[in-house]
C-alpha positions in Angstrom: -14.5 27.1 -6.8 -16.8 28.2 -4.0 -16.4 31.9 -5.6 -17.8 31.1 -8.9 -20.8 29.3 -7.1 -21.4 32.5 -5.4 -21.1 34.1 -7.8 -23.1 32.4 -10.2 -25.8 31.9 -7.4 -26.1 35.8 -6.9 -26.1 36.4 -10.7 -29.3 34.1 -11.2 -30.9 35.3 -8.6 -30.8 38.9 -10.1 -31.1 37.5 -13.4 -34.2 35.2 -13.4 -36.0 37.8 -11.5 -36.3 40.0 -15.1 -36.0 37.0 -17.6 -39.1 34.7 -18.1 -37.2 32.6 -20.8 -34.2 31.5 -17.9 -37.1 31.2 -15.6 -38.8 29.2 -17.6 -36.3 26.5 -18.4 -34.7 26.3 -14.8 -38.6 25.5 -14.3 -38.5 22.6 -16.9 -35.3 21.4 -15.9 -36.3 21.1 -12.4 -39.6 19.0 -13.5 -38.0 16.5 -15.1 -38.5 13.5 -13.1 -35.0 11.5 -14.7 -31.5 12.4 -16.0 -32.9 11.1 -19.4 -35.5 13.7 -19.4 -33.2 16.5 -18.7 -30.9 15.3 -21.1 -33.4 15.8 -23.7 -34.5 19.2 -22.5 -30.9 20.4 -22.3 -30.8 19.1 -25.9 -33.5 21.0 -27.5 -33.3 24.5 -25.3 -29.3 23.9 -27.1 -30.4 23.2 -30.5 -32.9 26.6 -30.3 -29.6 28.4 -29.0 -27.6 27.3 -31.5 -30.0 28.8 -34.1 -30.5 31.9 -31.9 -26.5 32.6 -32.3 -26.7 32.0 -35.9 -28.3 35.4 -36.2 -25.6 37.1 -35.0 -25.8 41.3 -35.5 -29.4 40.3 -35.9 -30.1 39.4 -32.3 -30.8 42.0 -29.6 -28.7 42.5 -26.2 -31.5 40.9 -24.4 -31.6 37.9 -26.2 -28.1 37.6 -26.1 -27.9 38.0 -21.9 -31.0 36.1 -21.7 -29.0 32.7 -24.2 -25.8 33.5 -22.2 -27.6 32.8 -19.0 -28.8 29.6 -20.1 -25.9 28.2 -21.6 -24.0 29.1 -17.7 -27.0 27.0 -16.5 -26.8 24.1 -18.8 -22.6 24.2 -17.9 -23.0 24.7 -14.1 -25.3 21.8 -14.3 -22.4 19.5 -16.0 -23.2 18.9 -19.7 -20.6 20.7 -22.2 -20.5 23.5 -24.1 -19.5 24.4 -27.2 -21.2 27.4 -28.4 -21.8 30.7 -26.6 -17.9 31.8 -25.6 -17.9 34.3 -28.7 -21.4 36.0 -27.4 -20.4 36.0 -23.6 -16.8 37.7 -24.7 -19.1 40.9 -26.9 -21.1 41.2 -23.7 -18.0 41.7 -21.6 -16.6 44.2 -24.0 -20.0 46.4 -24.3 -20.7 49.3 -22.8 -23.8 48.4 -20.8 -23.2 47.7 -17.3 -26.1 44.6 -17.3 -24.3 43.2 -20.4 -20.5 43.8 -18.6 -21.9 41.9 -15.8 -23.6 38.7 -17.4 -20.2 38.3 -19.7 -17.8 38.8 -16.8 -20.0 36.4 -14.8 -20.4 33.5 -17.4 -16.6 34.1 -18.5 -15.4 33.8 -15.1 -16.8 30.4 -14.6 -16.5 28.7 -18.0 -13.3 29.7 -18.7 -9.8 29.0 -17.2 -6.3 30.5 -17.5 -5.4 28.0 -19.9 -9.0 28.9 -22.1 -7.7 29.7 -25.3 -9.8 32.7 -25.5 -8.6 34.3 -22.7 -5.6 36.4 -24.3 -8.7 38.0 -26.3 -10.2 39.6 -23.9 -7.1 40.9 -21.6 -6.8 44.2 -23.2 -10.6 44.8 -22.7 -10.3 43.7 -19.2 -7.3 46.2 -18.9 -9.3 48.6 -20.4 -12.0 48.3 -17.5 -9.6 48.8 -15.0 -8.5 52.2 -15.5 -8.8 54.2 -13.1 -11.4 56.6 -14.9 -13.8 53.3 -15.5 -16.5 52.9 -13.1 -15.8 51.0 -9.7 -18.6 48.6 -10.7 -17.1 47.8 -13.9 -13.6 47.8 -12.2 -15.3 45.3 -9.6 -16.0 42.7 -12.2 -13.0 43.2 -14.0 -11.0 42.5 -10.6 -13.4 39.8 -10.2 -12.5 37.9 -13.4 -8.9 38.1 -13.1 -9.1 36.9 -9.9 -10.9 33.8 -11.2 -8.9 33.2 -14.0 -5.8 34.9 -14.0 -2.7 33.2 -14.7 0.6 34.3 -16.5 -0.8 36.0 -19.2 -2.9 37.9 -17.2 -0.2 39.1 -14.4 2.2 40.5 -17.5 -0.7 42.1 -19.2 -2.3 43.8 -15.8 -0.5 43.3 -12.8 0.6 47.5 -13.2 -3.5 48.2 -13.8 -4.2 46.2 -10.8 -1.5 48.0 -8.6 -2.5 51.3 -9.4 -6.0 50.7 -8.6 -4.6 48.6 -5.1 -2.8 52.1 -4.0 -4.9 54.6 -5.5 -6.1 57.1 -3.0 -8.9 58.0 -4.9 -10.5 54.1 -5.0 -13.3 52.7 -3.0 -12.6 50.1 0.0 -14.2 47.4 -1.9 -11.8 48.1 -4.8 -9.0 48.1 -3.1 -9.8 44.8 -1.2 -10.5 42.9 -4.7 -7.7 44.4 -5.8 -5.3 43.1 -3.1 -6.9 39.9 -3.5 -6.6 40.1 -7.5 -2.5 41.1 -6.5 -2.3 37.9 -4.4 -3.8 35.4 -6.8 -1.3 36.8 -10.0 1.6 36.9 -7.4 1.3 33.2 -7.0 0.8 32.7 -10.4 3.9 34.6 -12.0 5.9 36.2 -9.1 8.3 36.9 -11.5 6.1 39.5 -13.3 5.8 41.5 -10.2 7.9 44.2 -9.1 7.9 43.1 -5.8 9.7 46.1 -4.5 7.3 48.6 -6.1 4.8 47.0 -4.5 5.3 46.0 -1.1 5.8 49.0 0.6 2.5 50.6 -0.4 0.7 47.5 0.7 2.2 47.5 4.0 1.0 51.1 4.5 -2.8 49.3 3.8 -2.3 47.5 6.9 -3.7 50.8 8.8 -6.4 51.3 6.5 -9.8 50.6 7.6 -10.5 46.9 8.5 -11.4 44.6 5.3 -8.9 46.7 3.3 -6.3 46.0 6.0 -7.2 42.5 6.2 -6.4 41.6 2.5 -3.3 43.7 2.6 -2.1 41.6 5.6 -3.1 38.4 3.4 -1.2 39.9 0.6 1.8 40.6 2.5 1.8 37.6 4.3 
């Protein structure tokens, strides 16, 4: 979706800037004059990943980011992959906000509502939306769910989502992602929500200041 291409796009930008390795192989990849040569290039920088992951404990938070990061490349540029999911889901569940935000990032585009993996990482995403978690961390948490959300998702968090969508105490922007979250698990599993509960607080949103009011009219609507 265009979302996960901005997303994605704003991510590398930040991320490239500090990371010589990512750098370096969106260099190579760019050089290579034929789909045959990328395809071999893709190939090796995957075969030195592979062994990278093999460390496991061993291998430091940087490394990790910096492996996570290309394997959302080498995905975002069409070619499969079948390692990385495991290392991308410990970055989202760490306490770092850098790590949070290269897991959430490469786990909101490679996986889907249907990703088998997905039910793993719900009750760390609920975790991150607490209402005592950081509204950057919230942020991505909204983010993912937003991205990937489906049934699971809206029975698990819908009430976590809520409370940060009429919490007096939560920033515009979280409230905005939060109405949007609200919107995309509505349509997913209306059943799961109590519309009731809900509706009347969000209608109140509509005199909140201007993008806030804009997604609660989207919501409502």
């Amino acid at each position: 979706s265009n979302l996960r291409v901005v997303a994605w796009s704003t991510s590398r930008g930040i991320m490239t800037a500090s990371m010589r390795g990512l750098t370096n192989f969106i260099t190579d990849i760019r050089k290579c004059q034929n789909k045959e040569l990328e395809k071999n290039r893709v190939a090796k920088e995957l075969a030195n990943i592979r062994t990278k992951f093999q460390k496991g404990a061993r291998l430091d938070a940087y490394s990790r980011k910096k492996y996570t990061w290309k394997l959302l490349y080498i995905y975002i540029l069409g070619y499969n992959i079948d390692i990385g999911h495991v290392e991308a889901m410990q970055l989202l569940t760490a306490k770092s906000y850098s790590e949070k935000k290269t897991g959430y990032t490469v786990c909101s585009i490679m996986f889907n509502e249907n990703h088998s993996l997905v039910t793993m990482i719900t009750q760390s995403i609920k975790h991150d939306l607490d209402r005592d978690a950081p509204q950057a961390v919230q942020c991505l948490a909204l983010a993912m769910v937003a991205n990937v959300g489906g049934r699971t998702m809206s029975d698990a968090l819908w009430k976590d989502v809520c409370n940060l969508l009429v919490s007096g105490i939560s920033r515009g922007v979280v409230r905005k992602k939060a109405c949007l979250c609200m919107l995309r698990l509505f349509r997913k599993a209306p059943e799961n929500i109590e519309v009731d509960a809900v509706a009347p607080k969000v209608i109140n949103m509509i005199n909140d200041q201007l993008g806030v009011a804009m997604c609660a009219v989207e919501l409502v609507i």
